[in-house]
C-alpha positions as CSV (number, residue, x, y, z in Angstrom):
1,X,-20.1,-19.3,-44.0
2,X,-23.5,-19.4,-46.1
3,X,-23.6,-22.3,-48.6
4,X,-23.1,-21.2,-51.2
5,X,-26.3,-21.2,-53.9
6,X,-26.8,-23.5,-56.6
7,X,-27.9,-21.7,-59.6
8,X,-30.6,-24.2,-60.6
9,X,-32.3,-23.2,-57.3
10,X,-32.7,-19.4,-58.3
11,X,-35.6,-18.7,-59.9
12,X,-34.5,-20.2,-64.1
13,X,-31.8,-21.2,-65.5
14,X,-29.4,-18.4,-66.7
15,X,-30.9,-15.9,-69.3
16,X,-29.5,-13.3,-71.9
17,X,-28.9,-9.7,-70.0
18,X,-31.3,-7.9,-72.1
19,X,-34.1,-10.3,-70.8
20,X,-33.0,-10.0,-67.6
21,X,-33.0,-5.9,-68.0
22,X,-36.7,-6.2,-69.4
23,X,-37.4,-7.4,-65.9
24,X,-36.0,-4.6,-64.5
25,X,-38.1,-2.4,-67.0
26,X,-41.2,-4.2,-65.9
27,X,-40.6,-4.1,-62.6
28,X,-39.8,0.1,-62.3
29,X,-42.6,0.2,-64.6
30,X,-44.6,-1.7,-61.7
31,X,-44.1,0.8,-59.4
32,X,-44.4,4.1,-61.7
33,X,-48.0,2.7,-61.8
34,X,-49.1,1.7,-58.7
35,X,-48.0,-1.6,-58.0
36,X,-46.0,-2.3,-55.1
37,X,-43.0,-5.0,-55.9
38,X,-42.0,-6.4,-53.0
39,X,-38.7,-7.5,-53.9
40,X,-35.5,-5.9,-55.1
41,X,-34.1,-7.3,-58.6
42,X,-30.2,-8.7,-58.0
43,X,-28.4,-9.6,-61.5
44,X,-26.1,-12.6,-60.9
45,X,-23.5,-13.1,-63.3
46,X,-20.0,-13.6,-63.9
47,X,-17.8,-10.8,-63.5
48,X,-16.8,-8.1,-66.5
49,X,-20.1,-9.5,-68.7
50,X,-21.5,-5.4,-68.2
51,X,-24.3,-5.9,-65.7
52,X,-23.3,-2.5,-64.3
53,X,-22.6,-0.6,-67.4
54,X,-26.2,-2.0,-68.8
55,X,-27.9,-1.2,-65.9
56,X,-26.5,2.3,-66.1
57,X,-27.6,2.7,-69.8
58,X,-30.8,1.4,-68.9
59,X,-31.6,4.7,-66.5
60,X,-30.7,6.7,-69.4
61,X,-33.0,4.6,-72.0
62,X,-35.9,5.5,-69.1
63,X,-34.8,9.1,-68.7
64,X,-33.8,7.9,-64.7
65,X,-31.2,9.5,-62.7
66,X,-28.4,6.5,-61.5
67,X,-26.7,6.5,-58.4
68,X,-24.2,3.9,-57.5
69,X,-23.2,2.2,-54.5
70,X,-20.4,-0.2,-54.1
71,X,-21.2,-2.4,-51.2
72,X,-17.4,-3.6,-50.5
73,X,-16.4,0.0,-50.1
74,X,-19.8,1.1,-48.2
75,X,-18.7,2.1,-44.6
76,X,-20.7,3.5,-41.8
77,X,-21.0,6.9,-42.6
78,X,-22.3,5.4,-46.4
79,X,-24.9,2.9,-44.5
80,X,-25.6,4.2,-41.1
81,X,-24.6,8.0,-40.9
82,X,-22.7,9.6,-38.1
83,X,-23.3,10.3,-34.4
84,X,-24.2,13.8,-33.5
85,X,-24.1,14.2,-29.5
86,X,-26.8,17.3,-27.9
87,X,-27.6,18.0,-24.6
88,X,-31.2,18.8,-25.4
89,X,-33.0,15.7,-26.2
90,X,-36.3,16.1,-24.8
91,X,-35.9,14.3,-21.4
92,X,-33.8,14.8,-18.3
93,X,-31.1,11.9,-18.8
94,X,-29.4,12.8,-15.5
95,X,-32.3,11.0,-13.8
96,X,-30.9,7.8,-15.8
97,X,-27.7,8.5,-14.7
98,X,-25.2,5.8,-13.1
99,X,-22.3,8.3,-11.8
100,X,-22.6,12.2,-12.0
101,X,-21.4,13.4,-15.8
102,X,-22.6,15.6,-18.1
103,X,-25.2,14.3,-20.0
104,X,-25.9,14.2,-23.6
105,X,-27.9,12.1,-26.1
106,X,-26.4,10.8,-29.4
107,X,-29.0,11.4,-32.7
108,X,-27.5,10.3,-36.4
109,X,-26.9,12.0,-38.9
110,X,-28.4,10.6,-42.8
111,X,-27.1,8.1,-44.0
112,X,-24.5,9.3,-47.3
113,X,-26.9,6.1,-49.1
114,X,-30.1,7.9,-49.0
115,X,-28.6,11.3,-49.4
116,X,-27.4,10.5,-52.7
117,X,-30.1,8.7,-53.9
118,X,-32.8,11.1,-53.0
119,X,-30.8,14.2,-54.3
120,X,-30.2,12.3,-57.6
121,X,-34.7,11.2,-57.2
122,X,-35.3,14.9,-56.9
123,X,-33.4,16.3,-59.6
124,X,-35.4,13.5,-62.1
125,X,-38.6,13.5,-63.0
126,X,-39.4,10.1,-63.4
127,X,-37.0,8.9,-60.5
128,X,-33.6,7.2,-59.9
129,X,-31.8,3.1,-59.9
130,X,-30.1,3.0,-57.0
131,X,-27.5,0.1,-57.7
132,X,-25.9,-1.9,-55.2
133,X,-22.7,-3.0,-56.8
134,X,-21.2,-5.9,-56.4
135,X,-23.4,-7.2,-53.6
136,X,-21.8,-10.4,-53.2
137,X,-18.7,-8.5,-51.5
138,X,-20.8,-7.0,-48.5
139,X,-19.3,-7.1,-45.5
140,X,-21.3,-9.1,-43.0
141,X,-21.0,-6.3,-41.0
142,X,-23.1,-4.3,-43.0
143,X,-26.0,-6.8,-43.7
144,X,-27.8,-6.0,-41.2
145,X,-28.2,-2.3,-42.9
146,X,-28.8,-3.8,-46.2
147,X,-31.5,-6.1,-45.0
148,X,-33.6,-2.7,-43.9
149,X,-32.8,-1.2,-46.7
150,X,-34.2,-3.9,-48.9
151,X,-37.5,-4.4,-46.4
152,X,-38.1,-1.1,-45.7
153,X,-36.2,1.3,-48.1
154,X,-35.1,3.1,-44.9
155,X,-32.2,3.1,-43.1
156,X,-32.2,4.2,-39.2
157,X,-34.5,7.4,-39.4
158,X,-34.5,8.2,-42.8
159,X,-36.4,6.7,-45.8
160,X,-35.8,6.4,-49.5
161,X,-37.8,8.8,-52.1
162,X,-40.7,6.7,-53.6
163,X,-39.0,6.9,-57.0
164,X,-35.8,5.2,-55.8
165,X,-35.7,2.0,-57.5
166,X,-33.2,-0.3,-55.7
167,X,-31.8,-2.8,-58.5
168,X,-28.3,-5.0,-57.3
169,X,-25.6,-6.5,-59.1
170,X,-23.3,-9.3,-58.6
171,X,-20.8,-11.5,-59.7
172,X,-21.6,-15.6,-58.6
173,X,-18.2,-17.4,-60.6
174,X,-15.4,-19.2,-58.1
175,X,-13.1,-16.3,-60.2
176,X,-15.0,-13.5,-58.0
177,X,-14.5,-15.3,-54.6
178,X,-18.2,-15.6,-54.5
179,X,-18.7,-17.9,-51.1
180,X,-22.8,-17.3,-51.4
181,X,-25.1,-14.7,-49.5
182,X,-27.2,-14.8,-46.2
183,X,-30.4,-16.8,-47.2
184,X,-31.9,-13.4,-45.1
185,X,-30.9,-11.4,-48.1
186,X,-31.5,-14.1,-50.7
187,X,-35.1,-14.4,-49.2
188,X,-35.6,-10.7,-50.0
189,X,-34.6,-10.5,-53.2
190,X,-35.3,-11.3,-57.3
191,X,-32.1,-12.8,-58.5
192,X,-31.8,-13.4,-61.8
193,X,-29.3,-14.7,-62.8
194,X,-27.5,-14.1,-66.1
195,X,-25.3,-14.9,-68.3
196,X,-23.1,-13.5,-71.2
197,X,-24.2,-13.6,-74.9
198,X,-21.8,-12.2,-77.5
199,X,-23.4,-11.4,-80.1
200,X,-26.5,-9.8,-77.9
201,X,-23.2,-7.5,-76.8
202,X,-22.4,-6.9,-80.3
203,X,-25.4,-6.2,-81.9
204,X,-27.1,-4.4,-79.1
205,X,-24.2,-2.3,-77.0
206,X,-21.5,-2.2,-78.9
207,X,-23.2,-0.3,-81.8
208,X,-21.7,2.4,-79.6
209,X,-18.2,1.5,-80.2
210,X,-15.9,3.3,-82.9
211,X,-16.4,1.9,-86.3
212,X,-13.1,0.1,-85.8
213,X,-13.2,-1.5,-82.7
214,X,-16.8,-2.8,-83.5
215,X,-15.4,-4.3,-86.7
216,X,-12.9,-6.4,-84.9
217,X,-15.1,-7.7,-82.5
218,X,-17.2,-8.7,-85.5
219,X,-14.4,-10.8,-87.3
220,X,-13.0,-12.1,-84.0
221,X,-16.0,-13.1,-82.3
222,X,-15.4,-14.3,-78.6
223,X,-11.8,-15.1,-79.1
224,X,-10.8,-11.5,-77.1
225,X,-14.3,-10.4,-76.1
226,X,-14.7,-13.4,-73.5
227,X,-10.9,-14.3,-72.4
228,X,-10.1,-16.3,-69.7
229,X,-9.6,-14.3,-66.5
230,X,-6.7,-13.5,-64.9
231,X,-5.4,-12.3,-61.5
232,X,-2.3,-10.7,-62.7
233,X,-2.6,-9.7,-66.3
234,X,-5.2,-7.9,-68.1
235,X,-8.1,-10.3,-70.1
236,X,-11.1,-8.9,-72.7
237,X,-14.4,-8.5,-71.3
238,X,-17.4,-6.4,-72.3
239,X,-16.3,-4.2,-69.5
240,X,-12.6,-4.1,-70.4
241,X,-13.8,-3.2,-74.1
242,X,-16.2,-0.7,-73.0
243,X,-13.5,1.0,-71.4
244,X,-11.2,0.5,-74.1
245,X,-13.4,2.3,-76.8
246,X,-13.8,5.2,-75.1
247,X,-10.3,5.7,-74.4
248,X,-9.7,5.0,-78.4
249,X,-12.6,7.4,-79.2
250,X,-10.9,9.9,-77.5
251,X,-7.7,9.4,-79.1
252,X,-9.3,9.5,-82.5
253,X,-11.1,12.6,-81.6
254,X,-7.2,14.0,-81.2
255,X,-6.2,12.4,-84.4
256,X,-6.3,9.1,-86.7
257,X,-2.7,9.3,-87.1
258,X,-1.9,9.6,-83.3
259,X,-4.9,7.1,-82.8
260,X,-3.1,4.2,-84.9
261,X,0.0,4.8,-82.9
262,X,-0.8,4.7,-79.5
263,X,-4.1,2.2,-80.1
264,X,-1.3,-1.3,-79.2
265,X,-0.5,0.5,-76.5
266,X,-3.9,1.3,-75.5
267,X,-5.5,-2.3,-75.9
268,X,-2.8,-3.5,-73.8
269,X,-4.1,-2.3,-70.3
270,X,-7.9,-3.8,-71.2
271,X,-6.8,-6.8,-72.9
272,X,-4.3,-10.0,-73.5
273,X,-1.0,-9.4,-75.3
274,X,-2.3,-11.4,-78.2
275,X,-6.0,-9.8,-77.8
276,X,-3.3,-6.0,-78.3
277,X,-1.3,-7.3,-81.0
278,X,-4.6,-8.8,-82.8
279,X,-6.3,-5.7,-82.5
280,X,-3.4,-3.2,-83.4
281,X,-2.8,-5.7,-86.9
282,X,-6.5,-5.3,-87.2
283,X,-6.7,-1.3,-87.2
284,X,-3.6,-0.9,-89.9
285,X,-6.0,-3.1,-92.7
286,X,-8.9,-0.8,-91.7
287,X,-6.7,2.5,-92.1
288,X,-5.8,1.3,-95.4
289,X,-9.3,0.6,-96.7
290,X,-10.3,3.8,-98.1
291,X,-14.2,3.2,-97.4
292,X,-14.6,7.5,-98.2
293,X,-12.4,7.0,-101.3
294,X,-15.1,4.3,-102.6
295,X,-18.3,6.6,-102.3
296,X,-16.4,9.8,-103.5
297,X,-15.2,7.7,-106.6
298,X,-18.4,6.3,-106.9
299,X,-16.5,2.7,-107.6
300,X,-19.5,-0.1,-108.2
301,X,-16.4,-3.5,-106.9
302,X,-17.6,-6.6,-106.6
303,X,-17.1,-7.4,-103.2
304,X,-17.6,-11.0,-103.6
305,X,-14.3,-11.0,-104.9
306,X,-13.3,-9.5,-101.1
307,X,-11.6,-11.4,-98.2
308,X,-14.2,-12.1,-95.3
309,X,-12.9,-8.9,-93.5
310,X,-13.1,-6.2,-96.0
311,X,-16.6,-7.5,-96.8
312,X,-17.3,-6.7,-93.4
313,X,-15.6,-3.8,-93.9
314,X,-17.6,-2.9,-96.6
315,X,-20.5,-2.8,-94.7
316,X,-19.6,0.3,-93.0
317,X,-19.4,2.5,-96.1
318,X,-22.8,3.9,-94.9
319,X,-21.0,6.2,-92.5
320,X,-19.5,8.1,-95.7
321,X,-22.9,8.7,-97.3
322,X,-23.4,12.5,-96.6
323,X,-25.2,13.3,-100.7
324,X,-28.0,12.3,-102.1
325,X,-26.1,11.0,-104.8
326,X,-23.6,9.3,-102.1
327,X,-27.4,7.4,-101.0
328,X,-27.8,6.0,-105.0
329,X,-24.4,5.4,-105.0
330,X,-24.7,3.0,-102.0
331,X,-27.9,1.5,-103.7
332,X,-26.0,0.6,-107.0
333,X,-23.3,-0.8,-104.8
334,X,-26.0,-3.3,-102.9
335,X,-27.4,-4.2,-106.3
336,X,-24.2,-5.2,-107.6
337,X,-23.2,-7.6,-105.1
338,X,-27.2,-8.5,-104.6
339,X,-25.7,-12.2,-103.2
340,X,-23.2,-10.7,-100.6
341,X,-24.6,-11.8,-97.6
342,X,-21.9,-9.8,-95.6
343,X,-22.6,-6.6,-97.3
344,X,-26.4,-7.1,-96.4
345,X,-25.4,-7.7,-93.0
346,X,-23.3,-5.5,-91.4
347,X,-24.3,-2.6,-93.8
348,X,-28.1,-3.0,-92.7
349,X,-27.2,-3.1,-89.3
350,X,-25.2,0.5,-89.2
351,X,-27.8,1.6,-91.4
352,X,-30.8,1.0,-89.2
353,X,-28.7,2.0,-85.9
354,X,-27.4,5.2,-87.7
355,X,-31.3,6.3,-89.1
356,X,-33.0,5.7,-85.6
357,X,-30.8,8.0,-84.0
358,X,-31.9,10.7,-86.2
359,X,-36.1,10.3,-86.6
360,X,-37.1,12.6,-84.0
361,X,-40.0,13.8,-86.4
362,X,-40.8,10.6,-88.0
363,X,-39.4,11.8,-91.1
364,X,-35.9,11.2,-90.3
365,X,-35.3,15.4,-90.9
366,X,-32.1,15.5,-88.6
367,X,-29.9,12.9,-91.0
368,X,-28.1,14.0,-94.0
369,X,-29.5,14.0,-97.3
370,X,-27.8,11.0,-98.6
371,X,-29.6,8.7,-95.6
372,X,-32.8,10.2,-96.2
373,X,-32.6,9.5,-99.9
374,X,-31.6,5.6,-99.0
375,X,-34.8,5.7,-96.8
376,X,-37.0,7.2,-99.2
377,X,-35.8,4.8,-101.9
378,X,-36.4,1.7,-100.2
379,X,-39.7,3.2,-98.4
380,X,-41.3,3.4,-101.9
381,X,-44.3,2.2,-103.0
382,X,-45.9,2.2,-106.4
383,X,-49.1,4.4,-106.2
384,X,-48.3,5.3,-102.5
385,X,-47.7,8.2,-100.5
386,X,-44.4,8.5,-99.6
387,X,-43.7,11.5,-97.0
388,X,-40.3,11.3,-96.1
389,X,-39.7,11.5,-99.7
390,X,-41.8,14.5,-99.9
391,X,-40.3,16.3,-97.5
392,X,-36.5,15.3,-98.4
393,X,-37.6,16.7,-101.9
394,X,-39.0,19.9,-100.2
395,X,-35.8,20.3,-98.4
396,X,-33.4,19.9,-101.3
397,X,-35.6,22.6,-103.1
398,X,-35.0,25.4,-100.3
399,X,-31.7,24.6,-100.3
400,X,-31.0,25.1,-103.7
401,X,-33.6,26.9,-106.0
402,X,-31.9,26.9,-109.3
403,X,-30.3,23.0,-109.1
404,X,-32.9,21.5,-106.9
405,X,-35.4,20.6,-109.8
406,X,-32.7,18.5,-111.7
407,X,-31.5,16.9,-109.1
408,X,-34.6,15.4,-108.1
409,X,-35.5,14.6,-111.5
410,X,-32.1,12.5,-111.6
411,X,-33.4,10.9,-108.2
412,X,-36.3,10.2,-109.5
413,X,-34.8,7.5,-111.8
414,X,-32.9,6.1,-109.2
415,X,-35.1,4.2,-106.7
416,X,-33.8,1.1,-105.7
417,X,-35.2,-2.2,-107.1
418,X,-37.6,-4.1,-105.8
419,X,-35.1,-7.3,-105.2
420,X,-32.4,-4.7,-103.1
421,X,-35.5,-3.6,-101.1
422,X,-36.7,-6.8,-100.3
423,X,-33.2,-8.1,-99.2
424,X,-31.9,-5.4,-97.3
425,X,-35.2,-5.3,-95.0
426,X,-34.4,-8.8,-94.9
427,X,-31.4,-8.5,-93.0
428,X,-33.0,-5.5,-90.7
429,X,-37.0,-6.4,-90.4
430,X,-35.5,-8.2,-87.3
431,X,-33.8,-5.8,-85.6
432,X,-36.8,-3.1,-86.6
433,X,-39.2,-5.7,-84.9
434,X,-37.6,-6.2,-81.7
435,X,-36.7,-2.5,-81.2
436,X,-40.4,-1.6,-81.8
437,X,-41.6,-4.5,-79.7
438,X,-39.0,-3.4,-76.8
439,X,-40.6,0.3,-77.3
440,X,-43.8,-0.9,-77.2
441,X,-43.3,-2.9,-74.0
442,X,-41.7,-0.3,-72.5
443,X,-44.7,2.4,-73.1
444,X,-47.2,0.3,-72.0
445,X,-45.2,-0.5,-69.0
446,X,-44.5,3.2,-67.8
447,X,-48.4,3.6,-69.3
448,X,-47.1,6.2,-71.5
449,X,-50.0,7.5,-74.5
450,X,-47.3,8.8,-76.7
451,X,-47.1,7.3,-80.1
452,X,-44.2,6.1,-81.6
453,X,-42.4,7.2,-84.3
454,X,-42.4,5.2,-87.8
455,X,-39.4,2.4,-88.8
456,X,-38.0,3.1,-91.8
C-alpha cells in the first residue's frame, strides 16, 4: 500500500478553493496561449467541501464544455475500449501460428474516456475540463491507463483533443478512506491541496441559493454548513446544501405554501435532524416577514430596534424593488438606519450580486427601473456625467409620455446623500474590487482584448 502523503509535502500548505480554482484558470489559460503545462492540476480536499461542483461552474464561468469521469466507477470499456477481432489485419498470422485455427487479429475499439471528452471539445469553442472525480478511489488496476492518460493525453490508439483540459479531484481525510496514491501518479501531477472556507462558500457560491436558504446559512454560520460526517445519517456540507437548494427552488417554483410544508422534510435527506428542524423553524420567521409588504407600504422602521435575524433579513428587501420609487424608497430606508451595520451588509451584497447579472450594456438596461434608479443615485456626481442615469431617464420617457416628465422631476430630488453613498460602497467596494481583479486576471489569461464592462 503507498504511504500515504503528508500534506506539508505537497506543494503549500492548504489554500481557499477559489485560489486554488485561479490556478486552474491560469493554467487552461496557459495552454489557450501556447504554453504547454506539463502537469495535470488535482484538488485535494476533504470530502463534500464542492471541489466538483466549483470545478463544474468554473467551465461555465470560461464558456468550457465539462465532462466528468468517476474514476471508482471507470471500467475497461471507459479506460481502455473494447476488443474488435478481424481476419484482415495486414499480415498473414497463420505463418505465426502454433496449431492450425482460424486466425484473426484483435484491434480496440475508443476508449468511452476520450469519446466523451472530444465530442463535448468539439461542440465548444474554447474547449472542455475533463474531471477525474474522485481520483483517490482508482482502482490500481486502472493506473496504469491513468498514468498515459496524464503523460500523454492518449489512451491505447487514440488521443485527447488539444482543448481537453484534464483537471482531478479528490478527497485526502481518514473519513474518505484515503490510504494515499502511487508516487507514479503523484510525480505527474499539481496537487493542490485545499481546504474549506465558509464564508468564501457564502459569499461567493451560495449567492445562488434561494433567498431563504442563503439567509440561514448567514445566521447559522458553520454550525450545519460544516457538520461532522457520518456513515449512516445524513450531515451538512456545501454539497449536501447545494443539493438541497435546488430541490427547495423547485418546490418554491410549485408553490410557497407547499414549499414551507414539505422544506423539514426536504432538509432531512441533506442534513442532521437538528440542521432539518433548525432550518424548517428558520423558514416559518422568514414567511412571516413581509419584506414586499415594507416596500409597497413604503414603511421608513428603524431596524436597529430589530433582532439580529430580521436585520439580516432586512437586507434582502432589495429583491422587492421593481419602481423607481421602490429604489428611493430603499434609499430613505438606508438613510434611516445610516449605523445598521447589518443592513449595510447583506443588503450591499444582494445588491451588487443582483446588478452584475443584469449590465450586459454597461448601463445596467436589462434590470428593472427601481435598481437602475438605486445605481444612478449612488453613481452621481456633482458636475459629472452620469449615463446610466441618462438613459434610465430616456427610458422612463418612452414608456410613459404624459407622466414621464414628473416623475423624473420627483427623482430628481431624491438622490441619495453623500453619507449613504459613501457607506454602502463601503460595504461592496470589496467585493467590486475582487470581481474586477478576477475578471481582469482572467482576460489577460485567455489574452482576451474585450473591455470590460463598468461597476456600478
Amino acid at each position: 500500500m503507498p504511504k500515504k502523503p503528508d500534506a506539508t509535502t505537497h506543494n503549500a500548505s492548504a489554500d481557499s478553493l477559489t485560489n486554488v480554482l485561479d490556478i486552474i484558470k491560469l493554467s487552461i489559460g496557459a495552454k489557450q496561449n501556447g504554453f504547454k503545462p506539463s502537469q495535470t492540476v488535482a484538488i485535494s480536499g476533504s470530502p463534500g467541501i464542492g471541489k466538483s461542483t466549483r470545478i463544474g461552474a468554473l467551465s461555465e464561468e470560461l464558456g468550457l464544455g465539462f465532462v466528468t469521469i468517476s474514476m471508482p466507477q471507470a471500467d475497461l470499456a471507459v479506460l481502455s475500449g473494447l476488443p474488435e477481432f478481424a481476419t484482415d489485419v495486414g499480415i498473414d498470422l497463420k505463418k505465426y501460428q502454433v496449431q492450425p485455427s482460424t486466425a484473426k487479429g484483435t484491434s480496440w475499439t475508443a476508449p468511452e474516456i476520450i469519446v466523451l471528452a472530444n465530442q463535448a471539445a468539439e461542440k465548444s469553442e474554447n474547449g472542455v475540463i475533463l474531471l477525474l472525480d474522485d481520483l483517490h478511489d482508482t482502482p490500481i488496476s486502472s493506473v496504469p491507463f491513468l498514468l498515459q492518460l496524464l503523460l500523454e493525453k492518449r489512451l491505447g490508439n487514440y488521443k485527447l483533443a488539444d482543448n481537453v483540459h484534464i483537471v482531478a479531484a479528490m478527497n485526502d481525510s481518514d473519513e474518505a478512506g484515503f490510504e494515499g496514491l502511487p508516487s507514479t501518479v503523484i510525480n505527474r501531477m499539481n496537487m493542490l491541496k485545499c481546504k474549506f472556507n465558509p464564508r468564501e462558500f457564502i459569499n461567493d457560491y451560495a449567492t445562488k441559493f434561494p433567498m431563504e436558504i442563503r439567509s440561514f446559512l448567514e445566521q447559522a454560520g458553520t454550525k450545519y454548513l460544516t457538520e461532522a460526517e457520518d456513515t449512516i445519517s445524513p450531515f451538512g456540507s456545501p454539497r449536501s446544501w447545494d443539493d438541497f437548494a435546488q430541490e427547495f427552488e423547485y418546490a418554491l417554483s410549485i408553490g410557497s405554501d407547499y414549499a414551507g410544508k414539505k422544506a423539514g422534510k426536504l432538509a432531512s435527506g441533506h442534513m442532521s435532524e437538528g440542521g432539518a428542524i433548525a432550518f424548517q423553524r428558520h423558514l416559518d420567521i422568514v414567511t412571516k416577514f413581509d419584506l414586499q409588504g415594507y416596500v409597497s407600504k413604503r414603511k421608513l422602521v428603524d431596524v436597529s430596534k430589530m433582532q439580529s435575524l430580521e436585520q439580516i433579513l432586512m437586507g434582502y428587501i432589495i429583491h422587492f424593488v421593481k419602481t423607481p420609487e421602490d429604489g428611493a424608497y430603499f434609499l430613505q430606508l438606508l438613510e434611516k438606519n445610516i449605523s445598521v451595520g447589518n443592513l449595510f451588509s447583506f443588503s450591499a451584497m444582494e445588491f451588487y450580486r443582483v446588478v452584475q447579472e443584469n449590465n450586459e450594456d454597461g448601463l445596467y438596461s436589462q434590470a428593472n427601473d427601481g435598481l437602475r434608479w438605486i445605481i444612478a443615485s449612488l453613481t452621481e456626481r456633482s458636475g459629472e456625467p452620469n449615463p446610466i442615469q441618462d438613459k434610465l431617464f430616456e427610458d422612463i420617457r418612452a414608456k410613459n409620455p404624459t407622466k414621464g416628465a414628473a416623475l423624473i422631476s420627483k427623482l430628481k430630488g431624491m438622490n441619495a446623500p453623500e453619507e449613504v453613498k459613501d457607506k454602502f460602497w463601503e460595504f461592496i467596494g470589496g467585493a467590486i474590487q475582487s470581481d474586477t481583479q478576477a475578471s481582469n486576471s482572467q482576460k489577460n489569461t485567455q489574452g482576451s482584448s474585450q473591455s470590460s464592462s463598468p461597476s456600478p
